[in-house]
C-alpha positions as CSV (number, residue, x, y, z in Angstrom):
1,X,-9.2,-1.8,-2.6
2,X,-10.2,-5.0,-4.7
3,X,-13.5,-5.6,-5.2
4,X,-14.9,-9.1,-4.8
5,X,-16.7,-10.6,-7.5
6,X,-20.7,-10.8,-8.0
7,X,-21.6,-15.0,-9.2
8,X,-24.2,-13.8,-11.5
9,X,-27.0,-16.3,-12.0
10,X,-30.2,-16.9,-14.9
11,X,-33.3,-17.8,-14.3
12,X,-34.4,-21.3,-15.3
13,X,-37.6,-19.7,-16.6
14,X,-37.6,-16.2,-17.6
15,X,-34.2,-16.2,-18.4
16,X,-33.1,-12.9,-16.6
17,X,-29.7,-12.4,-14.8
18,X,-28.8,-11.3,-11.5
19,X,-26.1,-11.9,-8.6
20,X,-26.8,-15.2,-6.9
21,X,-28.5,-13.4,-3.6
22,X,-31.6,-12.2,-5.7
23,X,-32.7,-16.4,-6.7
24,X,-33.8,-19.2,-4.8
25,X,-32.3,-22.3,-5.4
26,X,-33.3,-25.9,-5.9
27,X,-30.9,-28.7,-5.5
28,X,-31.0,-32.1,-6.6
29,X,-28.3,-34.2,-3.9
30,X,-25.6,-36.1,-5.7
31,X,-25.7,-38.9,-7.1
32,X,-23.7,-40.8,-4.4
33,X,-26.9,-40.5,-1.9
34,X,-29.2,-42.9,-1.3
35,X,-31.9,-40.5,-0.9
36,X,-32.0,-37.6,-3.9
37,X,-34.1,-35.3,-2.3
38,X,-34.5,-32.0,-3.9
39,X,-35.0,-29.1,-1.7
40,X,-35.9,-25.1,-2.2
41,X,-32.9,-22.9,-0.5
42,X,-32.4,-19.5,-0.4
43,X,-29.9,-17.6,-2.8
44,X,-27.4,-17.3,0.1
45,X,-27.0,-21.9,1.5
46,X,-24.7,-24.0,0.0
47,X,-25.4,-27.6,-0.6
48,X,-24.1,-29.9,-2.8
49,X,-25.6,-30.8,-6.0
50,X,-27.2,-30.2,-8.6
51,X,-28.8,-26.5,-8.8
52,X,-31.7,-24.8,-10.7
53,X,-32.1,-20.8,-10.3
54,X,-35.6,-19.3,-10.1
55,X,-36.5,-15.4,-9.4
56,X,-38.5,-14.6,-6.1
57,X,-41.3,-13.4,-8.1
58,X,-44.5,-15.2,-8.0
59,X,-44.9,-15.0,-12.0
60,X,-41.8,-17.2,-12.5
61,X,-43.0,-19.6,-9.7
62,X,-46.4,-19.8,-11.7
63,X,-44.9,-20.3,-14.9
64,X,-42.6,-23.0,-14.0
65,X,-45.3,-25.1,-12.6
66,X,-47.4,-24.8,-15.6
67,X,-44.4,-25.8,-18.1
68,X,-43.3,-28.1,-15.6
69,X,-39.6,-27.0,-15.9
70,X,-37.7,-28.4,-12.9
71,X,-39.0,-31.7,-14.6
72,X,-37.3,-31.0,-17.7
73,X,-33.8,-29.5,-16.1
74,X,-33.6,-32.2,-13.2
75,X,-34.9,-35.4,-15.8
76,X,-36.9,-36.8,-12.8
77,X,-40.5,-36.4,-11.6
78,X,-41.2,-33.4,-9.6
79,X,-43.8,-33.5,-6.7
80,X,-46.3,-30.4,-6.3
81,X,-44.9,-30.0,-2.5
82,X,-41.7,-28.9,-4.4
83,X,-43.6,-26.5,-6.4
84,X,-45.8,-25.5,-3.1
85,X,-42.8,-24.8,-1.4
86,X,-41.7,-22.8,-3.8
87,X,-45.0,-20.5,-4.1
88,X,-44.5,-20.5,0.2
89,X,-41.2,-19.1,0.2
90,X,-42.4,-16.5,-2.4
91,X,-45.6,-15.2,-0.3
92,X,-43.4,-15.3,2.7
93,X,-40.8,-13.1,1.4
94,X,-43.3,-10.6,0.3
């Protein structure tokens, strides 16, 4: 029997890799919509665009916050309700 292939994944902020299923995702939408709203998935949805992977641990949410680091791998402003939703998903999960 074949075995299917794990998409491993690294964190944007503590650098750790795992399979795809263990992050939550942020997207940025493509370039070719009017509105680029960026938006927290799970590890599991697909949407198009551009992706940022972040561990569901509170520590990593924390830390990219205070370093600001979607900012920096996005190059665009990032509101706090991005980071809020991102600290929700967390405490929900747990």
């Amino acid at each position: 029997m074949i075995q299917k292939k794990i998409p491993i994944r690294k964190c944007i902020v503590c650098g750790v890799r795992k399979p795809k299923a263990e992050f939550m995702v942020i997207i940025r939408a493509p370039r070719n919509e009017q509105n680029r709203a960026i938006r927290v998935l799970n590890g599991n949805e697909k949407k198009e665009g551009r992706g940022a992977y972040i561990c569901k641990n509170e520590d990593c949410v924390k830390k990219a916050r205070k370093t600001r680091r979607l900012e920096r791998i996005f190059k665009a402003k990032i509101e706090d309700q991005i980071y809020d939703a991102l600290e929700k998903a967390v405490i929900d999960r747990e």
